[in-house]
DRENPA-3360 file (N, C-alpha, C; in nm, 2 decimals, always signed):
BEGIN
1 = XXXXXXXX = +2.56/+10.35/+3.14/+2.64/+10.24/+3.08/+2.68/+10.29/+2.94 ~ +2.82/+10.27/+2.93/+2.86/+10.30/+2.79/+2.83/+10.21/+2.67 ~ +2.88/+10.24/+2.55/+2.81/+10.19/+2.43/+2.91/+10.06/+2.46 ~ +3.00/+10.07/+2.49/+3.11/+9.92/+2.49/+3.12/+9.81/+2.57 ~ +3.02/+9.85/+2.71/+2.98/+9.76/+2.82/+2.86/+9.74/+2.78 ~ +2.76/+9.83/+2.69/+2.64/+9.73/+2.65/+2.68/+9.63/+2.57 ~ +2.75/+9.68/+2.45/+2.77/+9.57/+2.39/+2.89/+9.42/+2.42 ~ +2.92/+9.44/+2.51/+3.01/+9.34/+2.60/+2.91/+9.28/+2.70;
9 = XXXXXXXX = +2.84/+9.31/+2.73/+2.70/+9.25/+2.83/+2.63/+9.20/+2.74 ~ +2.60/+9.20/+2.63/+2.50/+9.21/+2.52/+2.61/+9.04/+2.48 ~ +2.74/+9.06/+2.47/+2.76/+8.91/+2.41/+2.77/+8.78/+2.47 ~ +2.75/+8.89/+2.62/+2.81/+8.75/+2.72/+2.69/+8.69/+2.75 ~ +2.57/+8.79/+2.74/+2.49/+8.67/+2.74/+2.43/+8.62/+2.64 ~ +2.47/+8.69/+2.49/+2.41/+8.56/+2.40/+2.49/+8.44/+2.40 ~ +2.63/+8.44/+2.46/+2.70/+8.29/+2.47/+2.62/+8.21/+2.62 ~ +2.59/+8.31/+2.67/+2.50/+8.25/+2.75/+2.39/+8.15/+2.74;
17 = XXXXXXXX = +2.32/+8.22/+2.65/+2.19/+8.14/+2.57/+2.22/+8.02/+2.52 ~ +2.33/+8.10/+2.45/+2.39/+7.97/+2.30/+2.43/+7.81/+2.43 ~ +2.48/+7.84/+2.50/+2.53/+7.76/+2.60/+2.41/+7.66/+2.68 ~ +2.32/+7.72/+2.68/+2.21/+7.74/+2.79/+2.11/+7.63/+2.69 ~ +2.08/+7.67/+2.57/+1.99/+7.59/+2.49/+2.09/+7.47/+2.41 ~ +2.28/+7.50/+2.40/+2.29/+7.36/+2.33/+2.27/+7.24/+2.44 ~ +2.31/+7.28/+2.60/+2.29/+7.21/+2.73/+2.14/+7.11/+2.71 ~ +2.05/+7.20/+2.69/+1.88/+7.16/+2.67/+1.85/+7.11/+2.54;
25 = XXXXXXXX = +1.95/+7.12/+2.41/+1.91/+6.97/+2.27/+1.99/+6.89/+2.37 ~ +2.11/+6.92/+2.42/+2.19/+6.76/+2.43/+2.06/+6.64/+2.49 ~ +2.08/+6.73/+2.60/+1.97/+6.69/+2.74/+1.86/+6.57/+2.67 ~ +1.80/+6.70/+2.58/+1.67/+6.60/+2.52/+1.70/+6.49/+2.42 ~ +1.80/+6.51/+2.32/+1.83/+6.42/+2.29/+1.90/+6.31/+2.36 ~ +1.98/+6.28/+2.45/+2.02/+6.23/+2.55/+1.90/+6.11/+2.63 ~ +1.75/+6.19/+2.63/+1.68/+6.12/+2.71/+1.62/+6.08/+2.58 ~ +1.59/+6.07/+2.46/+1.48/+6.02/+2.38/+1.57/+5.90/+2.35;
33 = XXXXXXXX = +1.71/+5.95/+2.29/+1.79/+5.77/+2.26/+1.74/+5.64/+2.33 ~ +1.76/+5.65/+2.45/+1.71/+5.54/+2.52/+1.62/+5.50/+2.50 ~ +1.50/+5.60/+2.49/+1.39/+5.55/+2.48/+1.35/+5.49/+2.32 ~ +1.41/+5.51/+2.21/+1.44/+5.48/+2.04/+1.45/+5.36/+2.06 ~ +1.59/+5.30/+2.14/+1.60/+5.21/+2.15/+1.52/+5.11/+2.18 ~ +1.49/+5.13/+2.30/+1.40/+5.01/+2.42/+1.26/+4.99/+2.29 ~ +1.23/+5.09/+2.20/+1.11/+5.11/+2.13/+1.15/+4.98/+2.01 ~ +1.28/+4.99/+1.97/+1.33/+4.93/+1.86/+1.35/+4.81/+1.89;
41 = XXXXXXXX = +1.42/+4.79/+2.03/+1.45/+4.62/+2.10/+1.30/+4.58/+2.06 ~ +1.19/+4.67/+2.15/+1.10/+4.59/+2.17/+1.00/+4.55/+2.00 ~ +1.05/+4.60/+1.93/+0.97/+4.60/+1.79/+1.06/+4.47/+1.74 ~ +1.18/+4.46/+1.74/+1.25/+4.37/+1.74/+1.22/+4.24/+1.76 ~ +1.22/+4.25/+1.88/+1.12/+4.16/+1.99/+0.99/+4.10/+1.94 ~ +0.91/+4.18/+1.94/+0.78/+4.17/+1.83/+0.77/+4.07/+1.71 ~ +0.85/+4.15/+1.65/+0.91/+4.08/+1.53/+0.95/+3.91/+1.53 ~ +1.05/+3.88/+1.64/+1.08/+3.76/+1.60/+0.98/+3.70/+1.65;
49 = XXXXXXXX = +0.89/+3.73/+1.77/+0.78/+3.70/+1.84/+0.71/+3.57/+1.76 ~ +0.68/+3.73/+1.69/+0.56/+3.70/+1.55/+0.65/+3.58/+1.45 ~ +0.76/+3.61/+1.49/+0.82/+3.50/+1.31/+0.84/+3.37/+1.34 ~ +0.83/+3.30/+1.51/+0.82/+3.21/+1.57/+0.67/+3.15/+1.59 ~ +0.62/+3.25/+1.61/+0.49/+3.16/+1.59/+0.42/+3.14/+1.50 ~ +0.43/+3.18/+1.36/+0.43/+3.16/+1.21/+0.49/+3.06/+1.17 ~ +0.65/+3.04/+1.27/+0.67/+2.91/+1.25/+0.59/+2.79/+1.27 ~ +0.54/+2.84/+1.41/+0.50/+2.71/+1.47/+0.39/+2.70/+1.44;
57 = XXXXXXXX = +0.29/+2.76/+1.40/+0.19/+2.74/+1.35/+0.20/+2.71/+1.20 ~ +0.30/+2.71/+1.13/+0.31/+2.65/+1.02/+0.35/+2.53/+1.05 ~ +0.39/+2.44/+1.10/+0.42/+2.34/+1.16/+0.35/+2.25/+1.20 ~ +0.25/+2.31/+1.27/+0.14/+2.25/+1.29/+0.02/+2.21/+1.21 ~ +0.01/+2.32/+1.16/-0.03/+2.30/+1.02/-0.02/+2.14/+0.92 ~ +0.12/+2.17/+0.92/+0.18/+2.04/+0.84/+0.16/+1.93/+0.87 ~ +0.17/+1.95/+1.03/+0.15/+1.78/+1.11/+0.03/+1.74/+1.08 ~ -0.10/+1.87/+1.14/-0.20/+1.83/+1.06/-0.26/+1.77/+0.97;
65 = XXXXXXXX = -0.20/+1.82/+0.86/-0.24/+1.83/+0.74/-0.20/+1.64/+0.69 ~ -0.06/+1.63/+0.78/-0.02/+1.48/+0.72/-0.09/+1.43/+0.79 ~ -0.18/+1.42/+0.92/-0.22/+1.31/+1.02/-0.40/+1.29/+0.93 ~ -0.42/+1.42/+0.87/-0.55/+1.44/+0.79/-0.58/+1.35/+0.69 ~ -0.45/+1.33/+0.62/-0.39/+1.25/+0.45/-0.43/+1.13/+0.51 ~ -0.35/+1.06/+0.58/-0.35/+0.96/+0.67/-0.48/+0.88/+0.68 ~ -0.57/+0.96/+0.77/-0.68/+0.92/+0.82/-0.79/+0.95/+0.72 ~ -0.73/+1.03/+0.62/-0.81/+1.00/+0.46/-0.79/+0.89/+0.41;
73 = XXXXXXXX = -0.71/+0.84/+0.39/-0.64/+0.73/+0.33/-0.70/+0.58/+0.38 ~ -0.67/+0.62/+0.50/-0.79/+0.49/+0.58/-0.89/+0.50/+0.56 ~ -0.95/+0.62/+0.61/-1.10/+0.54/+0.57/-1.17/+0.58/+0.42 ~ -1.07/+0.65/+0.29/-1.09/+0.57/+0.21/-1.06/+0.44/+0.20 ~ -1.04/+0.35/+0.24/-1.02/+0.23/+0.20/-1.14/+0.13/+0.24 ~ -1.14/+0.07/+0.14/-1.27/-0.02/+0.21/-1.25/-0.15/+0.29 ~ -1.34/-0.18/+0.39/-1.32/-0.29/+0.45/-1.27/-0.44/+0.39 ~ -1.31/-0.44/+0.23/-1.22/-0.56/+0.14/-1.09/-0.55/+0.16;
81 = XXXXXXXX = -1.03/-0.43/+0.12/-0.91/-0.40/+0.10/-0.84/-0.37/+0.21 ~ -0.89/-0.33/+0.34/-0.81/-0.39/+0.43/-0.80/-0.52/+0.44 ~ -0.86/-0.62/+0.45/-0.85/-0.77/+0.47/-0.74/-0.78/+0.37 ~ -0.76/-0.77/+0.32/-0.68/-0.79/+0.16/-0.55/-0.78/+0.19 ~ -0.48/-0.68/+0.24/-0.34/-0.64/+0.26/-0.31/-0.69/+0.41 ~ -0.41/-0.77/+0.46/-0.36/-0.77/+0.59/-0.33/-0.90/+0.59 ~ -0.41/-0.98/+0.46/-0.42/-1.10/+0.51/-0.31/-1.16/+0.37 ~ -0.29/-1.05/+0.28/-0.21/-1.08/+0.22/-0.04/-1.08/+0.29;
89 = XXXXXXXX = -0.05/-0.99/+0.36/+0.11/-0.94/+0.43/+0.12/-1.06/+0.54 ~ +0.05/-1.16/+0.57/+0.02/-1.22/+0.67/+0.10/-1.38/+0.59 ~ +0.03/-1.39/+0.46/+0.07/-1.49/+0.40/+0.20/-1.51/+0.33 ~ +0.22/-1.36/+0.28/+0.40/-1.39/+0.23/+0.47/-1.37/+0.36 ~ +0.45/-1.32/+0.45/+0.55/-1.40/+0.54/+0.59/-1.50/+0.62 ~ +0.44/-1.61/+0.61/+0.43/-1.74/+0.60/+0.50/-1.82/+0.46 ~ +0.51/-1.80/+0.36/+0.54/-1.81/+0.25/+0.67/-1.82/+0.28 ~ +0.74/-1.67/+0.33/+0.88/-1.69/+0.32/+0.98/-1.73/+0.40;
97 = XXXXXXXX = +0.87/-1.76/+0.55/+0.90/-1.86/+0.61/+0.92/-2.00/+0.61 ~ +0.84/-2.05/+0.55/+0.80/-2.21/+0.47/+0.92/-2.23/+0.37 ~ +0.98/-2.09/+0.36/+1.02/-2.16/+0.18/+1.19/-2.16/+0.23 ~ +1.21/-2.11/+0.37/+1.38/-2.14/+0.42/+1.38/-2.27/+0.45 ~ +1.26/-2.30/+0.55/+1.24/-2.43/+0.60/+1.31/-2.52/+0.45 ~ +1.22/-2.50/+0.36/+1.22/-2.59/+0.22/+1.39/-2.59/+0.16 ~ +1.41/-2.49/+0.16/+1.55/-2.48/+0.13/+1.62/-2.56/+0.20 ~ +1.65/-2.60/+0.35/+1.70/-2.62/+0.43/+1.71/-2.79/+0.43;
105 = XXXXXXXX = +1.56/-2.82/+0.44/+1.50/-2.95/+0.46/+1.44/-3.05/+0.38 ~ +1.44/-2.97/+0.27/+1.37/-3.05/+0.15/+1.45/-3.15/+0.11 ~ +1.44/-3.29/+0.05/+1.50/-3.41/+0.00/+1.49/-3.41/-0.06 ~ +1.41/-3.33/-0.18/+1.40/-3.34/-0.32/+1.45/-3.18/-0.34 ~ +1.54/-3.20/-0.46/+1.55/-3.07/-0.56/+1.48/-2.97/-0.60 ~ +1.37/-3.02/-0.60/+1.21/-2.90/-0.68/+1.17/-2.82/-0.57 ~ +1.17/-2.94/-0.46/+1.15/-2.87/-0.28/+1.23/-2.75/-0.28 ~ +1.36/-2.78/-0.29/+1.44/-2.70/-0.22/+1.47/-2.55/-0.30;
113 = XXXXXXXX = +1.49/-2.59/-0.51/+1.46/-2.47/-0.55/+1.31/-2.40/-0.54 ~ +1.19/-2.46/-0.51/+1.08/-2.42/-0.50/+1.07/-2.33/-0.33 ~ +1.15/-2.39/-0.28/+1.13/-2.34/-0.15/+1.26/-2.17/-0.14 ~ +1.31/-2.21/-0.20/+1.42/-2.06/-0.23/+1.35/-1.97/-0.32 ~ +1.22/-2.01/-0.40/+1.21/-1.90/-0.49/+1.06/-1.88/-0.40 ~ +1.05/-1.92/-0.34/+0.93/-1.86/-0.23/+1.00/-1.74/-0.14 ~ +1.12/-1.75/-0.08/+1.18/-1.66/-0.01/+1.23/-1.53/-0.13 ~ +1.24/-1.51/-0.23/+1.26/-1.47/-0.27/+1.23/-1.34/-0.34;
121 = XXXXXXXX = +1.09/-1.44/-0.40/+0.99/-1.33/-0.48/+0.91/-1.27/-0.34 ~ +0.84/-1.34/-0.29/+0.79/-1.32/-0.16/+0.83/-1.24/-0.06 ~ +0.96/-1.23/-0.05/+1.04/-1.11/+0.00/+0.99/-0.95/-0.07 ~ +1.05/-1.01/-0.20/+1.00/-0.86/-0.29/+0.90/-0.82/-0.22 ~ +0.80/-0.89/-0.24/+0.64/-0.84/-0.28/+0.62/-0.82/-0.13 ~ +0.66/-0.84/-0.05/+0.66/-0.81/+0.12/+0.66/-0.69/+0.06 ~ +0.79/-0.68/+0.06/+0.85/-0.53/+0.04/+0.76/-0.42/+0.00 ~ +0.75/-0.43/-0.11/+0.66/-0.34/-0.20/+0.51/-0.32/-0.15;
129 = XXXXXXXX = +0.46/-0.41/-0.05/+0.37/-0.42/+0.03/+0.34/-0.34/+0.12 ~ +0.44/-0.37/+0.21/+0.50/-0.26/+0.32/+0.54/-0.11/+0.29 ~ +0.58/-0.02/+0.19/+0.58/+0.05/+0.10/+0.46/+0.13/+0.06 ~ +0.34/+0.01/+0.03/+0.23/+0.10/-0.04/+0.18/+0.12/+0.09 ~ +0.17/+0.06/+0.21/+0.08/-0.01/+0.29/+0.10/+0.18/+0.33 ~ +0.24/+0.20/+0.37/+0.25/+0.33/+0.49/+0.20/+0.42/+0.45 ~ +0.21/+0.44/+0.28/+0.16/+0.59/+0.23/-0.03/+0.56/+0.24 ~ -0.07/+0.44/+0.31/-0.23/+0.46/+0.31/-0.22/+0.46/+0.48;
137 = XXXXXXXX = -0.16/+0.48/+0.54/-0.16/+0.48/+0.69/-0.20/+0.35/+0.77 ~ -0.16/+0.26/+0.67/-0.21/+0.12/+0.73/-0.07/+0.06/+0.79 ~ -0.05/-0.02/+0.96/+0.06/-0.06/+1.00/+0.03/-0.26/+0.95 ~ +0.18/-0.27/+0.87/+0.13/-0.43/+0.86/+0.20/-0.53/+0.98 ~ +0.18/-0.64/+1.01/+0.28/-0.75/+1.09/+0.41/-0.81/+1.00 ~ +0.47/-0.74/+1.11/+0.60/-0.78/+1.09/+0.64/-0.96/+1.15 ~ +0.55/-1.01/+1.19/+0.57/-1.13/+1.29/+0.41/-1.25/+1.25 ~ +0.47/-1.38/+1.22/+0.38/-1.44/+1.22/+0.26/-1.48/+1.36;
145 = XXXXXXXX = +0.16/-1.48/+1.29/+0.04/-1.47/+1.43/+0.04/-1.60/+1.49 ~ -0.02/-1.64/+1.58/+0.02/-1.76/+1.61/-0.05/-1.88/+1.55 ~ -0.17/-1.89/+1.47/-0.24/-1.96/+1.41/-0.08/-2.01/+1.25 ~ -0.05/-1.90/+1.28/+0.05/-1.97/+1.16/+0.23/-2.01/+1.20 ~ +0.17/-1.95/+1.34/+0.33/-2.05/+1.36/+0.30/-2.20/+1.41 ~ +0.16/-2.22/+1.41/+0.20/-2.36/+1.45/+0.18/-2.43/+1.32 ~ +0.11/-2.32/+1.23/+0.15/-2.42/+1.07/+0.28/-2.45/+1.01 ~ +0.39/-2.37/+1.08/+0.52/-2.39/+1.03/+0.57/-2.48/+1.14;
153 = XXXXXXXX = +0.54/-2.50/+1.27/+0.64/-2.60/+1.35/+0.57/-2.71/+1.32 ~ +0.44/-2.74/+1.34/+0.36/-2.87/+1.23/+0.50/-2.91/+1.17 ~ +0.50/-2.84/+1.05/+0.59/-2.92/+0.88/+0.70/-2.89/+0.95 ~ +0.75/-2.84/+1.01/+0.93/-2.82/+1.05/+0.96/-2.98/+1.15 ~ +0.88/-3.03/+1.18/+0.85/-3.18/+1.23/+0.88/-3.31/+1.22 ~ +0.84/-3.24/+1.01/+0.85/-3.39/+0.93/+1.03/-3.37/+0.90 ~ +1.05/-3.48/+0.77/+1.17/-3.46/+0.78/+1.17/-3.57/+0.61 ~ +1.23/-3.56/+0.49/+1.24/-3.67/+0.41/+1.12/-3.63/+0.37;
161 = XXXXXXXX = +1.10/-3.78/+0.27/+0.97/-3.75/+0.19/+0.85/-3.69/+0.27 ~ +0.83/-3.73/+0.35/+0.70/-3.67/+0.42/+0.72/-3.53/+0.44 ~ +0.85/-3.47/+0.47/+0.85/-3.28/+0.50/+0.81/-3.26/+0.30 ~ +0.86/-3.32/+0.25/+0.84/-3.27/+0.11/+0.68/-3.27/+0.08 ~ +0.62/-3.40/+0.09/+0.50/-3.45/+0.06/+0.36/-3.31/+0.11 ~ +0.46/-3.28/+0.21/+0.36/-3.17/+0.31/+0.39/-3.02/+0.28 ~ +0.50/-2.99/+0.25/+0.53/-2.87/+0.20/+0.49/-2.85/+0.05 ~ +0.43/-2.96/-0.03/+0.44/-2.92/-0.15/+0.25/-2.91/-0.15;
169 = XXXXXXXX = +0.17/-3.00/-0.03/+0.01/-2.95/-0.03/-0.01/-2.83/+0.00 ~ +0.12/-2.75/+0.12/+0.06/-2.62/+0.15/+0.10/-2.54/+0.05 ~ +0.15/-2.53/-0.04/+0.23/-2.47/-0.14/+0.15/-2.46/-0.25 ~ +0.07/-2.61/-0.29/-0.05/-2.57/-0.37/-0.22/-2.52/-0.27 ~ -0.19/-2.56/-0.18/-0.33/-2.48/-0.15/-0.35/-2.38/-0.13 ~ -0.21/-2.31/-0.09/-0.17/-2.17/-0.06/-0.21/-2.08/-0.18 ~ -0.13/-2.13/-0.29/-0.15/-2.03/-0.41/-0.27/-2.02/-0.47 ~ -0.35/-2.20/-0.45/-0.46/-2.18/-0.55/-0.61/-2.03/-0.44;
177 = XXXXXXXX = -0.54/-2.04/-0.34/-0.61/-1.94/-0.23/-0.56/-1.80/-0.30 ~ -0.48/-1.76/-0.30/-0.35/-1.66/-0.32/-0.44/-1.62/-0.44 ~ -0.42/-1.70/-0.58/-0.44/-1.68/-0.71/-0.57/-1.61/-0.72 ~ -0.71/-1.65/-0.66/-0.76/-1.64/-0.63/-0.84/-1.52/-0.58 ~ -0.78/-1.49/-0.46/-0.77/-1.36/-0.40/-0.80/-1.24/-0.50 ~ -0.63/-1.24/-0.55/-0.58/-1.13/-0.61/-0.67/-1.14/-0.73 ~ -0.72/-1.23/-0.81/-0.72/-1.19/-0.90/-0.92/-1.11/-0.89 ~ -0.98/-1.15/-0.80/-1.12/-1.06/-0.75/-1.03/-0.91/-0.71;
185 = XXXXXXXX = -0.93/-0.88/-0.62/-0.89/-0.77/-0.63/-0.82/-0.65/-0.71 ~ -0.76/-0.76/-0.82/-0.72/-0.67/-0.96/-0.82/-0.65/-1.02 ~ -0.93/-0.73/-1.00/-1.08/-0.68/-1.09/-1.17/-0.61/-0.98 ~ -1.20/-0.61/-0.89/-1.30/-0.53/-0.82/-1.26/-0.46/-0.71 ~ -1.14/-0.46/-0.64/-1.06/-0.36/-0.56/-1.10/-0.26/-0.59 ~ -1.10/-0.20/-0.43/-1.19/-0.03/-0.44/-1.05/+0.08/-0.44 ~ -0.92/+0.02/-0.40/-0.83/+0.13/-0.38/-0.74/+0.07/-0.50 ~ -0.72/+0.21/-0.54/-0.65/+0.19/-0.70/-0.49/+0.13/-0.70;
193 = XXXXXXXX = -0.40/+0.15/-0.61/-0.32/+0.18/-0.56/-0.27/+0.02/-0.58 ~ -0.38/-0.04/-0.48/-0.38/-0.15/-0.40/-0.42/-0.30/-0.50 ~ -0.50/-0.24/-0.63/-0.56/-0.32/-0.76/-0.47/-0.32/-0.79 ~ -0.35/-0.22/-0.85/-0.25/-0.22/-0.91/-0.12/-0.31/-0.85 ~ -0.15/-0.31/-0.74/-0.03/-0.45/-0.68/-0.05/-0.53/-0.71 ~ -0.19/-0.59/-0.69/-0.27/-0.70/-0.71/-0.24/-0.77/-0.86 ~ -0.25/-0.66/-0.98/-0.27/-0.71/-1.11/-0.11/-0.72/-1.13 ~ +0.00/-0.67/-1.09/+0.13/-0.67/-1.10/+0.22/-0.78/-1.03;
201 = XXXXXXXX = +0.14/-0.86/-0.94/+0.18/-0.95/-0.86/+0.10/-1.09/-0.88 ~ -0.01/-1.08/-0.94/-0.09/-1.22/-1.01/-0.01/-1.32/-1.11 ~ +0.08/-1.24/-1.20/+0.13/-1.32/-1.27/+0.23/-1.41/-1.20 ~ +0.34/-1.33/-1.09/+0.42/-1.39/-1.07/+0.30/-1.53/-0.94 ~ +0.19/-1.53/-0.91/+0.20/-1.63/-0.81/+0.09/-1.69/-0.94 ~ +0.05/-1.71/-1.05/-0.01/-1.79/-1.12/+0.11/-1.89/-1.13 ~ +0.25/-1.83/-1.19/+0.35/-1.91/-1.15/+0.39/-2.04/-1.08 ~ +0.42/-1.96/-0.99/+0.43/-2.03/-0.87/+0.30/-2.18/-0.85;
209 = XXXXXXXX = +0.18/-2.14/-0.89/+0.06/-2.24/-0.88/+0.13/-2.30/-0.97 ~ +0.15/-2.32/-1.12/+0.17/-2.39/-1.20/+0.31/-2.47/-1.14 ~ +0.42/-2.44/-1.05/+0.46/-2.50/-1.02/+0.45/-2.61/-0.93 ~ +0.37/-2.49/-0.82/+0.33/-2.59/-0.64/+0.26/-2.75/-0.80 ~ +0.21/-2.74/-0.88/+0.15/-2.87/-0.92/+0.26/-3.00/-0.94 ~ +0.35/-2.92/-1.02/+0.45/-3.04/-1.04/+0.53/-3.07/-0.90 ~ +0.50/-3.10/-0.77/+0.60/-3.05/-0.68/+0.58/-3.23/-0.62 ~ +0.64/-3.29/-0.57/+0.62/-3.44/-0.49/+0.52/-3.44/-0.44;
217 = XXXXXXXX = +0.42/-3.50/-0.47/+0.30/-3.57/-0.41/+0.19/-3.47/-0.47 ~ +0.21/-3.37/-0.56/+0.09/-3.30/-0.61/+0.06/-3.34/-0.76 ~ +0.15/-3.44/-0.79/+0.09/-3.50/-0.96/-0.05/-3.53/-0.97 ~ -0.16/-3.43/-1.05/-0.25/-3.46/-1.01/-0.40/-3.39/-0.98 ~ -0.35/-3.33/-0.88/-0.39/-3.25/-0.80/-0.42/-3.09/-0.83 ~ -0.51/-3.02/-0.82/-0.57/-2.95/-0.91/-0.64/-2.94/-1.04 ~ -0.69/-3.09/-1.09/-0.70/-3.06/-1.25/-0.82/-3.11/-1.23 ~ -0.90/-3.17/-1.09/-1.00/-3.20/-1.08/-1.10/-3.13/-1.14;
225 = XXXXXXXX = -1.08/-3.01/-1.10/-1.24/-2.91/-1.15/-1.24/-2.91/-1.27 ~ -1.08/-2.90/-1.36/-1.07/-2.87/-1.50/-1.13/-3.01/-1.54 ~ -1.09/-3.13/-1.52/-1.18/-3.29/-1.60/-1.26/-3.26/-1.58 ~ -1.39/-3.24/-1.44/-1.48/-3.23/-1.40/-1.60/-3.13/-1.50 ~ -1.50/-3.01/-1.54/-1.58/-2.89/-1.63/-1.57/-2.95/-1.79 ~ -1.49/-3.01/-1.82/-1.44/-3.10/-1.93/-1.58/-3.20/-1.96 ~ -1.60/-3.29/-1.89/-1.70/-3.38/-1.89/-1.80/-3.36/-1.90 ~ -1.83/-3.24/-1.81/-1.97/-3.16/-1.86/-1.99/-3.12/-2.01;
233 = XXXXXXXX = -1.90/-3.05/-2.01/-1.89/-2.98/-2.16/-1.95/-3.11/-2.24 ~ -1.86/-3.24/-2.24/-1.86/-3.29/-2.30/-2.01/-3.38/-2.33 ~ -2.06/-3.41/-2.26/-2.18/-3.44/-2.20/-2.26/-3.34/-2.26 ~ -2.27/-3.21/-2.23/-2.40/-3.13/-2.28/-2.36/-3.16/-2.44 ~ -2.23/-3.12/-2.50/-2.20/-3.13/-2.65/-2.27/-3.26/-2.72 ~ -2.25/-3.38/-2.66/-2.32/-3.48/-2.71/-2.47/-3.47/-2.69 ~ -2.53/-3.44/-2.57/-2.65/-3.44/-2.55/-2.71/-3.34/-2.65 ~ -2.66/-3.23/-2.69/-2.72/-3.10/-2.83/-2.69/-3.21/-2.96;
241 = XXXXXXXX = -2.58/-3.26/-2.99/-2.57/-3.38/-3.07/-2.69/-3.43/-3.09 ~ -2.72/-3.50/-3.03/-2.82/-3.63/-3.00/-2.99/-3.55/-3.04 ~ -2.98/-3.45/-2.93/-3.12/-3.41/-2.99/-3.12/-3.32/-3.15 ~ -3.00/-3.26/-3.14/-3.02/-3.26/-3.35/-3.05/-3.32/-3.43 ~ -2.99/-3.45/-3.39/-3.01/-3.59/-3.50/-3.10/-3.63/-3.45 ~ -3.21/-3.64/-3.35/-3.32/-3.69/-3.37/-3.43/-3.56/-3.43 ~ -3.38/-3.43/-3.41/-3.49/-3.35/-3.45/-3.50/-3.38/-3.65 ~ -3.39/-3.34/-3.69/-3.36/-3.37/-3.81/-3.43/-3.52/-3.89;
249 = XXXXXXXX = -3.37/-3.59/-3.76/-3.48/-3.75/-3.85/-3.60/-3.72/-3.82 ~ -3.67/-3.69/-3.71/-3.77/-3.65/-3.69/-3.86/-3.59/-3.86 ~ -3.79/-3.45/-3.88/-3.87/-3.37/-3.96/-3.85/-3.44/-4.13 ~ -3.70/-3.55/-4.12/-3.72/-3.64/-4.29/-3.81/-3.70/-4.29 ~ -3.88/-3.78/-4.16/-3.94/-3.87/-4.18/-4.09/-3.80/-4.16 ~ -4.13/-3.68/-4.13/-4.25/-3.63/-4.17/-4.28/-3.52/-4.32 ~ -4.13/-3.54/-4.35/-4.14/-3.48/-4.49/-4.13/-3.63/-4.58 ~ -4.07/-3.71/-4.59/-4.13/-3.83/-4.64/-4.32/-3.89/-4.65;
257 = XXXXXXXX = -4.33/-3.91/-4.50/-4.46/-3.89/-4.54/-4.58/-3.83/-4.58 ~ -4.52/-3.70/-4.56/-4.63/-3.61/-4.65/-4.60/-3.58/-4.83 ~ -4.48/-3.63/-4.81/-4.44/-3.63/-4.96/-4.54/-3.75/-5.03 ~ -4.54/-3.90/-4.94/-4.60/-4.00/-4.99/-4.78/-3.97/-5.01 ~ -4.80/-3.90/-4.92/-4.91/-3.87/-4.89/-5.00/-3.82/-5.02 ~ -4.93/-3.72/-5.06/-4.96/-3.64/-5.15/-4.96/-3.71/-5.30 ~ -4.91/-3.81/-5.32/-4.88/-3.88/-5.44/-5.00/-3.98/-5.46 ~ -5.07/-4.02/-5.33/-5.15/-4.15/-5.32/-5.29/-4.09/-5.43;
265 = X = -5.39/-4.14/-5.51/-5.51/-4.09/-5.59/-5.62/-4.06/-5.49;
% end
């Protein structure tokens, strides 16, 4: 073989090679793409996997954590202080029940603005009630119980002086209860929260007492204990009186006679 057919053999088959190995990168690259991919989908995949259940377990978390607050909240509270809000949320909506009736039905003037500023304030303080109540995880009544609707169809009965005469006893017995209450729970209330309504809501129903007094058929009525504590007073005051001035004469008239005593030969 001549020098010109080796080297003409010599190049056909290095294009041969060259041919033969770009064939075999295509090839292999060809089969790893797919597989990059399916690797990348599935990392992908992975990925949101994981970023969904981070959600949801953050989520859960949270529900927790509020259902935890909650049931902290309650059983911080002490068994006073539930009564307290239950039986308070119980009475202003008896209150602001009573007090449309009054508006409505009252024959006297004092009734009728007395009976409107019961719906009123008493609304509020619902309100504000209802408010603190949720953030302690406590549910209140929205509806009078039945022990107090037949206190309201009782007085919705009368009519004229007598609806007045009767709406103005529950009005003072109500508050001098009410006044009462609140004011043991602005002083000894175990939940802070709950004292602080208490002492913010006392003034306005001392109020109100001071008025249920002047109201038709209550002239009168509540000053008993105050004469009663009056009398006493008055009574012990004289009685410390009385034994002064006899201790006092007592000791002139033994300093007299020892004065005389001493004079005699």
């Amino acid at each position: 073989m001549s020098n010109k057919q080796f080297i003409k053999s010599s190049h056909i088959w290095a294009v041969v090679v060259a041919v033969l190995f770009g064939a075999i990168v295509f090839a292999g690259r060809a089969e790893s793409t797919p597989s990059n991919m399916g690797q990348n989908t599935n990392n992908t995949n992975t990925s949101r996997n994981r970023n969904q259940n981070a959600n949801t377990t953050s989520t859960r978390n949270t529900n927790n954590s509020n259902a935890s607050g909650e049931q902290t909240s309650m059983a911080a509270m002490s068994s006073k202080d539930r009564d307290f809000i239950m039986d308070t949320a119980m009475s202003g909506l008896t209150e602001v029940e009573l007090g449309r009736w009054a508006a409505q039905k009252g024959s006297s003037d004092a009734v009728k603005q007395f009976g409107q500023r019961m719906v009123d304030d008493h609304s509020k303080a619902n309100s504000e009630l209802m408010q603190l109540a949720s953030t302690k995880g406590v549910t209140l009544p929205t509806a009078l119980d039945e022990k107090h609707q037949k206190d309201v169809a009782k007085l919705t009965k009368l009519s004229g002086a007598d609806f007045d005469k009767a709406f103005s006893k529950m009005m003072l017995d109500d508050h001098e209860k009410a006044v009462k209450e609140f004011e043991k729970e602005s002083t000894g209330g175990g939940d802070a929260d709950l004292k602080a309504f208490a002492t913010t809501t006392l003034p306005t129903l001392r109020e109100h007492l001071e008025l249920a007094r002047t109201l038709p058929g209550n002239e009168g009525r509540g000053m008993k204990n105050t004469n009663s504590n009056s009398g006493m007073m008055n009574s012990n005051s004289n009685s410390n009186r009385n034994s002064n001035r006899n201790s006092n004469s007592n000791r002139n008239r033994n300093s007299n006679g020892n004065s005389n005593n001493s004079n005699q030969p």
